[in-house]
MIBA-925205 format. One record per residue (C-alpha): residue number from 1; residue in one letter; chain; x, y, z. Coordinates in Angstrom, 2 decimals, decimal comma, padded with zeros to 5 digits. Each point is the difference from the previous one (the first is absolute). Example, Ala and Ser with C-alpha at 12.3 -4.5 7.8 and 13.67 -1.06 7.14 Angstrom:
+-----+---+---+---------+---------+---------+
!   k ! r ! c !      px !      py !      pz !
+-----+---+---+---------+---------+---------+
!   1 ! A ! A !  012,30 ! -004,50 !  007,80 !
!   2 ! S ! A !  001,37 !  003,44 ! -000,66 !
+-----+---+---+---------+---------+---------+
This chain:
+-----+---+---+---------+---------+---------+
!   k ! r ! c !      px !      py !      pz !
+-----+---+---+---------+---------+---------+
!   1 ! X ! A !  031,72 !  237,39 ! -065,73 !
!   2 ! X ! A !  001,85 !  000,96 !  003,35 !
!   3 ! X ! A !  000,51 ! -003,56 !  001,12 !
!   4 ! X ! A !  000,71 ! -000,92 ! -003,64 !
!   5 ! X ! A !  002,94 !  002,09 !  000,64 !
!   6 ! X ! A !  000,42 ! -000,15 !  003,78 !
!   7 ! X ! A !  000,82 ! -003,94 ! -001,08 !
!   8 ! X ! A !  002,23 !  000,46 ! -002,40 !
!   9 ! X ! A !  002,18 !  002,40 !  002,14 !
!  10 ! X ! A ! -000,05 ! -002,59 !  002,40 !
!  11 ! X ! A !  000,91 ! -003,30 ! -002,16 !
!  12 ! X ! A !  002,83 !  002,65 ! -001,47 !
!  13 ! X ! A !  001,16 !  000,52 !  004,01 !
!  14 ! X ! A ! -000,61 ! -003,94 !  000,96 !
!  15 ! X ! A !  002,57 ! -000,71 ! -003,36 !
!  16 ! X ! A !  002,70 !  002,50 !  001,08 !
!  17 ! X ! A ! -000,28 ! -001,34 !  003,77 !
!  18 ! X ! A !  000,31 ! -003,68 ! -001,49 !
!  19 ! X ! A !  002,87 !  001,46 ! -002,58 !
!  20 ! X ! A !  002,05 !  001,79 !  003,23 !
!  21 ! X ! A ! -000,40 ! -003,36 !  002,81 !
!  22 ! X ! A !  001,25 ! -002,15 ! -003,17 !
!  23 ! X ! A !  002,92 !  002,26 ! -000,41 !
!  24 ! X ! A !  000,92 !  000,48 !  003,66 !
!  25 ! X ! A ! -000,22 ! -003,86 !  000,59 !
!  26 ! X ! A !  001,94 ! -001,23 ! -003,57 !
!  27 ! X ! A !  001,34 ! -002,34 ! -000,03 !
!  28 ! X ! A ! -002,76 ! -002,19 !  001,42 !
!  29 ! X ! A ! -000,12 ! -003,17 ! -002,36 !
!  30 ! X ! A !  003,13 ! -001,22 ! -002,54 !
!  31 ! X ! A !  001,49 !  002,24 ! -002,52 !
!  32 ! X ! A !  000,24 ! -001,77 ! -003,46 !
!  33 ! X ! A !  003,46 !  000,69 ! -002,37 !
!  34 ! X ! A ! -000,65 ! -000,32 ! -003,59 !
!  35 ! X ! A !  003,19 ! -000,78 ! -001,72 !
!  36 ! X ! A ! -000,16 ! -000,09 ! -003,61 !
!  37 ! X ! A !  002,52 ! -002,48 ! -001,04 !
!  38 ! X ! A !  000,27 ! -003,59 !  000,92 !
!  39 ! X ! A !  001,59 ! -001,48 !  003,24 !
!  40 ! X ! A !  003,36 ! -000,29 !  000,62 !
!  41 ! X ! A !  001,55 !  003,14 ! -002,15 !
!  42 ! X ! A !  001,04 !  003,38 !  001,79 !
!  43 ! X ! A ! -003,21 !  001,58 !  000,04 !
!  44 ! X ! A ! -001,64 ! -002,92 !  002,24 !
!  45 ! X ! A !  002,66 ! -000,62 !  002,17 !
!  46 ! X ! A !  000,48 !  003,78 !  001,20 !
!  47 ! X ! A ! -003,69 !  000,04 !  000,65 !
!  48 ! X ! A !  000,26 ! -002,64 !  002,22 !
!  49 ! X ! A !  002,78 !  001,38 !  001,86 !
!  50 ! X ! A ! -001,60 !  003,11 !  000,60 !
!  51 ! X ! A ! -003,31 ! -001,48 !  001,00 !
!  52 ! X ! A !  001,49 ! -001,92 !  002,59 !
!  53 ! X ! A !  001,40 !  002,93 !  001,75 !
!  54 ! X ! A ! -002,96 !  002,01 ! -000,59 !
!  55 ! X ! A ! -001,98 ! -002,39 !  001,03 !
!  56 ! X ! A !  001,44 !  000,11 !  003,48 !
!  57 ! X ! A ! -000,39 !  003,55 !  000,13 !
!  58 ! X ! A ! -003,80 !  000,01 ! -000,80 !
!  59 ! X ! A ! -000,60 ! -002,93 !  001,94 !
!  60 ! X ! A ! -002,04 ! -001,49 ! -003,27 !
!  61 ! X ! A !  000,94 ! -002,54 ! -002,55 !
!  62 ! X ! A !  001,09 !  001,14 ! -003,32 !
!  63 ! X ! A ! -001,04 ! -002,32 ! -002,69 !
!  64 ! X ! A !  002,15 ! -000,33 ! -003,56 !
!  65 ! X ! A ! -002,15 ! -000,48 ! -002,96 !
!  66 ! X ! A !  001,93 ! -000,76 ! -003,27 !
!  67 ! X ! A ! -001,54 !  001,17 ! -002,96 !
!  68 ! X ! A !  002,14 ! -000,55 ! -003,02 !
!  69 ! X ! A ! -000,36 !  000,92 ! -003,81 !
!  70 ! X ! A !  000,03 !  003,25 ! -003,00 !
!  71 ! X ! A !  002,91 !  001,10 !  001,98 !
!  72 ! X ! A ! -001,60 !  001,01 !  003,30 !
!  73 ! X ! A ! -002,96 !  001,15 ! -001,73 !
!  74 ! X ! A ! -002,41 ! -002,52 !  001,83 !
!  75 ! X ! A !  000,99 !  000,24 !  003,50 !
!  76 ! X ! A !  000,36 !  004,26 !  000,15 !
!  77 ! X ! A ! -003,43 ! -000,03 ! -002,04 !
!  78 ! X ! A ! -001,21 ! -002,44 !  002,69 !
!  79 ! X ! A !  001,36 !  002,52 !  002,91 !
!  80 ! X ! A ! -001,21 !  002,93 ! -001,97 !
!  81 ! X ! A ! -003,33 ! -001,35 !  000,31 !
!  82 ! X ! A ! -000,62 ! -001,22 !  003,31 !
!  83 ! X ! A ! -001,65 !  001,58 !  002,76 !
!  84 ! X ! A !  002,04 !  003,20 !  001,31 !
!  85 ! X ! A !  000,16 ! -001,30 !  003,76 !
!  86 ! X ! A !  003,55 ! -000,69 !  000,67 !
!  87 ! X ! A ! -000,46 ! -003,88 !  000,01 !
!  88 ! X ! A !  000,82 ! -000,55 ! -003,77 !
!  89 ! X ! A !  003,54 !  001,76 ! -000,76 !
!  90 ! X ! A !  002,70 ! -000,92 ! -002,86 !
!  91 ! X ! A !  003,47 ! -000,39 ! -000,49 !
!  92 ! X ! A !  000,32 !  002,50 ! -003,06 !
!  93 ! X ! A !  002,88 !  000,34 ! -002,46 !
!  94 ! X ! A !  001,93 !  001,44 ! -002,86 !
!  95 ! X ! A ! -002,06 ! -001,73 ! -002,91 !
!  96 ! X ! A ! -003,42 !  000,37 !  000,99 !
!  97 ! X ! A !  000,21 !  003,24 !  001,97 !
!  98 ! X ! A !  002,31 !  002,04 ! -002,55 !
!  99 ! X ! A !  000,36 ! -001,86 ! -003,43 !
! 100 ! X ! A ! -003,37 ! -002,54 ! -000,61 !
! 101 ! X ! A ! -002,12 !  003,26 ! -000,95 !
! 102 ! X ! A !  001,81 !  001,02 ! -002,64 !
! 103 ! X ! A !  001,08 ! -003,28 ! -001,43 !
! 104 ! X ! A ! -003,52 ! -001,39 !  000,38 !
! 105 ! X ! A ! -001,67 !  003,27 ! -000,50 !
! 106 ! X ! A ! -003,41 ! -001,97 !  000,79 !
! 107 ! X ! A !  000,39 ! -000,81 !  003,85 !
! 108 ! X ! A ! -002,96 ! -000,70 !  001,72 !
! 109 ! X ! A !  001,03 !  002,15 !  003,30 !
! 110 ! X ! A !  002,17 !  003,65 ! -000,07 !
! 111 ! X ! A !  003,08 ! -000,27 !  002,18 !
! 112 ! X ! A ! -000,76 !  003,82 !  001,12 !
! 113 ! X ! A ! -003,04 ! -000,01 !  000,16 !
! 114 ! X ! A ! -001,46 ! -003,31 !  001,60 !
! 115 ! X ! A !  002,90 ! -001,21 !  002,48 !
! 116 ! X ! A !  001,27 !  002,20 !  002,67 !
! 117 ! X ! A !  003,85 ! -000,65 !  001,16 !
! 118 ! X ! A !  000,70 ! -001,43 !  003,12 !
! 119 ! X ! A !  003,86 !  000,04 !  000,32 !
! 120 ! X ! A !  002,77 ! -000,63 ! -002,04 !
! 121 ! X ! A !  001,75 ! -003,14 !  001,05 !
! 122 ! X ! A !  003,38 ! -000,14 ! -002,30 !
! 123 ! X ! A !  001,95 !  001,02 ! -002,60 !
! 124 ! X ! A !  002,66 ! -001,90 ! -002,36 !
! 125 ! X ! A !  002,09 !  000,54 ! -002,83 !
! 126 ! X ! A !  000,69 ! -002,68 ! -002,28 !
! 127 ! X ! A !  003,11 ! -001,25 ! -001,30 !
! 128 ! X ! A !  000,92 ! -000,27 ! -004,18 !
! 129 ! X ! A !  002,19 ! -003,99 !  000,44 !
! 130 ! X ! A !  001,16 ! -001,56 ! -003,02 !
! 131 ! X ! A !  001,55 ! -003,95 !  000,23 !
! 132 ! X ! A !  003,23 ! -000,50 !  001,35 !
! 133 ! X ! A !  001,10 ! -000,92 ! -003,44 !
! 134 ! X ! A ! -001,24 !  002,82 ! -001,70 !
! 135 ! X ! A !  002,00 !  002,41 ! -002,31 !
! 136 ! X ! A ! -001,31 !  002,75 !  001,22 !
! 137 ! X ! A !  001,43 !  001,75 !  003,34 !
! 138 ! X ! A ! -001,05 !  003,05 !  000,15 !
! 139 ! X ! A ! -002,48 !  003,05 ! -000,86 !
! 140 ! X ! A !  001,97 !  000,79 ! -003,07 !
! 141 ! X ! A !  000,49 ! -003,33 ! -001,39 !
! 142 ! X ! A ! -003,35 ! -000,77 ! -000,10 !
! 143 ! X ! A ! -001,08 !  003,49 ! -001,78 !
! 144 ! X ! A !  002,49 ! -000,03 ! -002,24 !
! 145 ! X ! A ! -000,94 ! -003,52 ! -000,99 !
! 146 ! X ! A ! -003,60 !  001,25 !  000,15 !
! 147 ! X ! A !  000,73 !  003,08 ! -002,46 !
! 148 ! X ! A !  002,26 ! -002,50 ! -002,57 !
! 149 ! X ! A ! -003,17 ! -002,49 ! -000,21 !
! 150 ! X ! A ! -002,90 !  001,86 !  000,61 !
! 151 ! X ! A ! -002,70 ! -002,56 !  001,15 !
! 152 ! X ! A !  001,97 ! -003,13 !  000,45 !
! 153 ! X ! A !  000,87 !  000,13 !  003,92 !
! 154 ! X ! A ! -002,73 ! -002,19 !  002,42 !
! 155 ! X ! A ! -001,44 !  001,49 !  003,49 !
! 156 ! X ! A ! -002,01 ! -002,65 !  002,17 !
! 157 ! X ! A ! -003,24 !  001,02 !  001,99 !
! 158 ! X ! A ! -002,69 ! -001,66 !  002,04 !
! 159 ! X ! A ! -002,35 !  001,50 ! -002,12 !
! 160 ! X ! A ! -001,06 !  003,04 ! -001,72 !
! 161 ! X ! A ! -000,39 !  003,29 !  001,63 !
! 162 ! X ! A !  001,72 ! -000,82 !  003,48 !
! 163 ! X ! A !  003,44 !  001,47 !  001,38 !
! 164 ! X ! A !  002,11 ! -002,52 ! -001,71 !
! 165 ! X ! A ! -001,03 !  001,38 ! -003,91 !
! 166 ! X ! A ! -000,74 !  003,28 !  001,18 !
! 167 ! X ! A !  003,45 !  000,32 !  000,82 !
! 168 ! X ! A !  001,56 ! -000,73 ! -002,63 !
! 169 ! X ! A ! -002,46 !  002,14 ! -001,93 !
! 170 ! X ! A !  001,05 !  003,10 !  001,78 !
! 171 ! X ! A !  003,93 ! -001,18 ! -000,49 !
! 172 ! X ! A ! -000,75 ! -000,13 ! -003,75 !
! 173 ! X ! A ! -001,74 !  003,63 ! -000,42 !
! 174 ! X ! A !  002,72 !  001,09 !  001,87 !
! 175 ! X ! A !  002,92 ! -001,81 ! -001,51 !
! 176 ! X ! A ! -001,87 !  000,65 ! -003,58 !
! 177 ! X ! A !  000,49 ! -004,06 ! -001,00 !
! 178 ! X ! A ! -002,13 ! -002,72 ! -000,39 !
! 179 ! X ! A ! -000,61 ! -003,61 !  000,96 !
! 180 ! X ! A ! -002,20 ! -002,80 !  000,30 !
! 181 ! X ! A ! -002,21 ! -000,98 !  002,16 !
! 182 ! X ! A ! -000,39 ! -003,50 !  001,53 !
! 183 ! X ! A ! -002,60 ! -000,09 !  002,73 !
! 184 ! X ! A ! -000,51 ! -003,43 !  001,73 !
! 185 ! X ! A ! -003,15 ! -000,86 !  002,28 !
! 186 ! X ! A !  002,03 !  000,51 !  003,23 !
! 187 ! X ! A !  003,02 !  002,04 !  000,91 !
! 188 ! X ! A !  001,56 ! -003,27 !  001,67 !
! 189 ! X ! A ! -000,22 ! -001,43 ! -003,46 !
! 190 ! X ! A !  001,38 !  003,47 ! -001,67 !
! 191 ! X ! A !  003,06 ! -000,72 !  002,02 !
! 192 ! X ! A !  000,42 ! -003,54 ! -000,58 !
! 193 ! X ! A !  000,25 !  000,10 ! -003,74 !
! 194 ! X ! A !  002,34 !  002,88 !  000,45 !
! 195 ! X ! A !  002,23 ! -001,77 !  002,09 !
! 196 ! X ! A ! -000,04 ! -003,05 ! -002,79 !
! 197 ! X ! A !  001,17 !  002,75 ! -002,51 !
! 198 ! X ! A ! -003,71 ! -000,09 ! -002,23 !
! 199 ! X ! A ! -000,07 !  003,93 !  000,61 !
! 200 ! X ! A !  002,61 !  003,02 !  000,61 !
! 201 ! X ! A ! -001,07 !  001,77 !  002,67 !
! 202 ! X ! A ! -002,78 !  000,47 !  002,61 !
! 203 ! X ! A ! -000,54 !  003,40 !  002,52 !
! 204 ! X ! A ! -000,78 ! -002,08 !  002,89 !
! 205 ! X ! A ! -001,28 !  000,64 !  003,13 !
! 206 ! X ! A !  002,41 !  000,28 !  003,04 !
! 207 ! X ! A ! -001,39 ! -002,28 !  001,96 !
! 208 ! X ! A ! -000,20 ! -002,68 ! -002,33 !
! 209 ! X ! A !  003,80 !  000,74 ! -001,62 !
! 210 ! X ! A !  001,68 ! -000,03 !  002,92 !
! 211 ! X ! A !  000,74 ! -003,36 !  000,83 !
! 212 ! X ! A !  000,59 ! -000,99 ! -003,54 !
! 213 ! X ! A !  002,36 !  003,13 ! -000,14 !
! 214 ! X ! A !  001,83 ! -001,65 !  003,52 !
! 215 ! X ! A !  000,12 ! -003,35 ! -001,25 !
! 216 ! X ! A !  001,57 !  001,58 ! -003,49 !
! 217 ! X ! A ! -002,64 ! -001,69 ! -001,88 !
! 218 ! X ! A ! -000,72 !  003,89 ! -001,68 !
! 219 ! X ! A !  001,82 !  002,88 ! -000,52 !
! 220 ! X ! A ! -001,08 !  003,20 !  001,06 !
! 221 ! X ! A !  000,53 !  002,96 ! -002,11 !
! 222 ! X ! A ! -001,74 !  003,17 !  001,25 !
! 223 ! X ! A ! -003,07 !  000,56 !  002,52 !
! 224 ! X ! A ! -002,65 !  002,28 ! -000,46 !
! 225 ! X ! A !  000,08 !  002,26 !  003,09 !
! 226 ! X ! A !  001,60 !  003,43 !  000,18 !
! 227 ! X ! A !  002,57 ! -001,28 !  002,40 !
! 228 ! X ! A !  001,97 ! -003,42 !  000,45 !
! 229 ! X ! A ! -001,38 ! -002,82 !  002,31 !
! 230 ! X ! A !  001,78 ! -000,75 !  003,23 !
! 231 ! X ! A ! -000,14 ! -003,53 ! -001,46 !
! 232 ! X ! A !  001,86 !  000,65 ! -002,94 !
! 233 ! X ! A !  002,03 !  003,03 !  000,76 !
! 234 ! X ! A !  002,27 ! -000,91 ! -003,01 !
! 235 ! X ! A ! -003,28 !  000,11 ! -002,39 !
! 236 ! X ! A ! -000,39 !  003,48 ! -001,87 !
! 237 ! X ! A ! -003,64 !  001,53 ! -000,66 !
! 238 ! X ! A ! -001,65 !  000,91 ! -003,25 !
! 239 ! X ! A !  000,54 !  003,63 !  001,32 !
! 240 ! X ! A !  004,18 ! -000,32 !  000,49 !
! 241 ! X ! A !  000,19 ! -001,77 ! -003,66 !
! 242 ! X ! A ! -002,00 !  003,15 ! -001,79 !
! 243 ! X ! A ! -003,71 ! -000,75 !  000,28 !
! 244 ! X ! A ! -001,46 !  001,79 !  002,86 !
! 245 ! X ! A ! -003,32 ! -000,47 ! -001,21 !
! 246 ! X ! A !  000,29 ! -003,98 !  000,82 !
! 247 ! X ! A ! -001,15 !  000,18 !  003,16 !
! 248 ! X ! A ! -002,50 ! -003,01 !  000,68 !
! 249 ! X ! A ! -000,81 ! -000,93 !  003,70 !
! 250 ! X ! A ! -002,75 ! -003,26 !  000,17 !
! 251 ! X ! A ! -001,92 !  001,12 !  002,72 !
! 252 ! X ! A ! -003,25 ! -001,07 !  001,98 !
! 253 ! X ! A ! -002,39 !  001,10 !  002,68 !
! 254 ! X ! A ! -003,84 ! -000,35 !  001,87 !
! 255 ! X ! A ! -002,45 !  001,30 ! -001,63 !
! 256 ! X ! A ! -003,97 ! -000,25 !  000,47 !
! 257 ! X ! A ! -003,57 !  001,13 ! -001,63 !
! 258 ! X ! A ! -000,76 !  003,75 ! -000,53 !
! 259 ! X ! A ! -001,62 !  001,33 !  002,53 !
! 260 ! X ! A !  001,30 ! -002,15 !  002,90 !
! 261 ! X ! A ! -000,29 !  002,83 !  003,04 !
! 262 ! X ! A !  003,09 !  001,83 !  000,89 !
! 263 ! X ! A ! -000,28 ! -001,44 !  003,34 !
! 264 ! X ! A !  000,36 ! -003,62 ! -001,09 !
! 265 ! X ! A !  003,08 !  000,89 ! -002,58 !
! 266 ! X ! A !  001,52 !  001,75 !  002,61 !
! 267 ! X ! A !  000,05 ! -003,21 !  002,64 !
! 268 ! X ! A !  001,03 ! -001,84 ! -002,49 !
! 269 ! X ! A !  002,79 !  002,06 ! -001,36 !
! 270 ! X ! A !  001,10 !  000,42 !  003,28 !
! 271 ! X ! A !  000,15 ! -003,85 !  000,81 !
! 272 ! X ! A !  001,97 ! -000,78 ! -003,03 !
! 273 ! X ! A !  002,60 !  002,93 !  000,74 !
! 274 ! X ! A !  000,60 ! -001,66 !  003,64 !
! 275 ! X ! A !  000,21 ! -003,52 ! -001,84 !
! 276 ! X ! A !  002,45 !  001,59 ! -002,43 !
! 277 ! X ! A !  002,13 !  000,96 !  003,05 !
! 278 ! X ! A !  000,58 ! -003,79 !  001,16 !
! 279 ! X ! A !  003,32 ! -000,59 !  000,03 !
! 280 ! X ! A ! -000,27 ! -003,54 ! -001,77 !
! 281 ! X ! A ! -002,18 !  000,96 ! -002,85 !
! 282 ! X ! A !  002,21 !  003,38 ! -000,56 !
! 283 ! X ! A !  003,50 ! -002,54 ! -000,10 !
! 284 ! X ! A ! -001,83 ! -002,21 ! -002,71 !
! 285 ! X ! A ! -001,30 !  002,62 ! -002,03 !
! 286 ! X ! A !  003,49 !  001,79 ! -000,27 !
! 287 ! X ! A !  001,47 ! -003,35 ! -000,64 !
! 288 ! X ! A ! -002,00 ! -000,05 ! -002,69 !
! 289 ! X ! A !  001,73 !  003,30 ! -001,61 !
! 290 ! X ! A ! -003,45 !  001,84 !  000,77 !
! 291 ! X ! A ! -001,18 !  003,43 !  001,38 !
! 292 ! X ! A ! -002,08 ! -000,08 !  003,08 !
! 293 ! X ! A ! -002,98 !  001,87 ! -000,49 !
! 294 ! X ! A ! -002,41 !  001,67 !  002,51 !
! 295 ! X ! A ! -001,53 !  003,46 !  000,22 !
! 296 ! X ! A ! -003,19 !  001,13 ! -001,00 !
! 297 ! X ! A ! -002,98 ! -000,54 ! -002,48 !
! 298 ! X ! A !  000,73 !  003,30 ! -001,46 !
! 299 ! X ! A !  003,45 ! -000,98 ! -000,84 !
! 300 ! X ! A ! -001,03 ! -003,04 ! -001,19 !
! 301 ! X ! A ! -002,22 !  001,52 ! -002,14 !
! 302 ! X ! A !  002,06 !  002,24 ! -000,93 !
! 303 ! X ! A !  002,37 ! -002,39 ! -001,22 !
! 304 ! X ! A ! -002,69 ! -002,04 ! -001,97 !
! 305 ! X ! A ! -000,99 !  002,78 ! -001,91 !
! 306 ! X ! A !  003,84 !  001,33 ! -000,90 !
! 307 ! X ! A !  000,48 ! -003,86 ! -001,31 !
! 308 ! X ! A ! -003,34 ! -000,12 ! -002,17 !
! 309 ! X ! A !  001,20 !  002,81 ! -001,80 !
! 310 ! X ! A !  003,61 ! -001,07 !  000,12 !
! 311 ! X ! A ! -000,62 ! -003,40 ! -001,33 !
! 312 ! X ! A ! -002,92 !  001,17 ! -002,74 !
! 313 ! X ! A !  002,32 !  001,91 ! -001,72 !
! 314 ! X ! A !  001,77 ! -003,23 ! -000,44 !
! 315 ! X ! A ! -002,76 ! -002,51 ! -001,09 !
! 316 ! X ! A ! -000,67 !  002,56 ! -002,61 !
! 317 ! X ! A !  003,17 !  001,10 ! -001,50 !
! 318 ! X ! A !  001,19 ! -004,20 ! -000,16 !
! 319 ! X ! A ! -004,44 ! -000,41 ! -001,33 !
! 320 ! X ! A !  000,41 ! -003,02 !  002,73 !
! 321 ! X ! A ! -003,37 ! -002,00 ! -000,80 !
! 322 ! X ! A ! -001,11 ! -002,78 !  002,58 !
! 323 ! X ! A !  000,00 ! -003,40 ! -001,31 !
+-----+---+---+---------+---------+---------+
């Protein structure tokens, strides 16, 4: 019975000895990123550009994994169940971090429960762009059209549930009106029949409106953050034109499994702050009319948790169903 338990005590002490030389010696082998959405789109190509430079730093290589489809739902659920090590992390966002669980209400992983935030990366606010051609040039016309034919005015999306309806959800329990929703399989595609005149409007995201906006191919109307961009000084927000509650910022960040050791999220959170700091990445991301993240996994927790709530209110007051 003693050496029953003498060997237990001991496999216990050989696991925590094994657990604390793994920790002091991560990274030892390549780090895997998870991104849920195909290659090519925002999500993929910031992952890239921070696992370059973090890379460097941790003297390992950082591997992206694209894992597409149910609106991020595969790849988080994927990170959410791999082994909590440090080598498998994921780029985490908006949908399937502070919206998918209510509008799915059956995921297979809990955002709070089975991920554990790494760092947030970004934040930006989208912009509400009409067509050049379009009657409507302002916050007012388009209510007041709105409010003289209830449910006749078009909003593109690149699907249900992600920033570009949810947007215009919260602008229409705010402004009291109502309009109808076109979503497309892509946002690209959103914004191309929008620009052909097959829609009305479209709450687009910065990045994405910007150099239509430059080459006068939309017009913008009003952006979603509390204060004007440096981009568009000119451009009023939601907040100046009498709906402070509009307030919509498109962000993303690293996240990995529950129960990844404090330790590991801590080298890692530290080596994507000091790749958030390099001077190229921080001119393109700005460029881009976004907010450079950084900080800690408590903020970014923080943050994920103010959003679910934020953005569940939402889902359920509009009864948003997925498709």
């Amino acid at each position: 019975m003693k050496i029953t338990r003498i060997s237990q005590i001991l496999v216990l002490f050989l696991a925590a000895l094994n657990l604390a030389h793994a920790q002091s010696n991560f990274p030892s082998k390549p780090i895997t990123v998870v991104v849920p959405y195909g290659a090519g789109g925002s999500a993929d190509s910031r992952s890239r550009q921070l696992a370059q430079r973090m890379s460097v730093m941790l003297k390992q290589p950082f591997v992206i994994e694209n894992k597409a489809g149910a609106g991020g739902n595969i790849g988080t659920e994927f990170v959410a169940r791999a082994v909590p090590d440090g080598y498998t992390i994921g780029m985490g966002n908006f949908a399937p971090l502070a919206v998918n669980k209510t509008l799915f209400g059956n995921l297979r992983y809990d955002p709070e429960t089975d991920l554990s935030p790494i760092i947030l990366i970004e934040k930006g606010p989208l912009i509400l762009v009409v067509n050049p051609n379009s009657q409507y040039k302002s916050i007012q016309d388009i209510v007041a059209a709105a409010k003289a034919k209830p449910g006749t005015l078009t909003f593109s999306s690149g699907g249900i549930g992600g920033s570009h309806q949810l947007s215009a959800e919260l602008f229409m329990q705010n402004a009291g009106i109502q309009m109808i929703h076109v979503p497309y399989k892509s946002g690209s595609a959103a914004l191309t029949d929008l620009m052909a005149g097959n829609v009305d409007m479209m709450f687009d995201q910065m990045y994405s409106a910007v150099p239509s906006i430059r080459a006068d191919k939309l017009r913008p109307i009003a952006i979603t953050s509390k204060k004007r961009s440096p981009l568009f000084p000119n451009l009023p927000s939601f907040a100046e034109l009498g709906y402070p509650k509009v307030e919509v910022l498109n962000w993303q960040g690293f996240i990995a499994p529950a129960g990844t050791p404090k330790p590991i999220i801590d080298i890692l959170n530290k080596a994507a702050n000091e790749a958030l700091k390099d001077p190229q990445l921080r001119e393109l991301m700005l460029s881009q009319g976004n907010e450079i993240g950084g900080g800690t996994p408590a903020e970014f927790a923080a943050l994920i948790k103010s959003e679910a709530a934020k953005w569940s209110a939402v889902v359920k007051a509009g009864n948003i169903k997925p498709e």
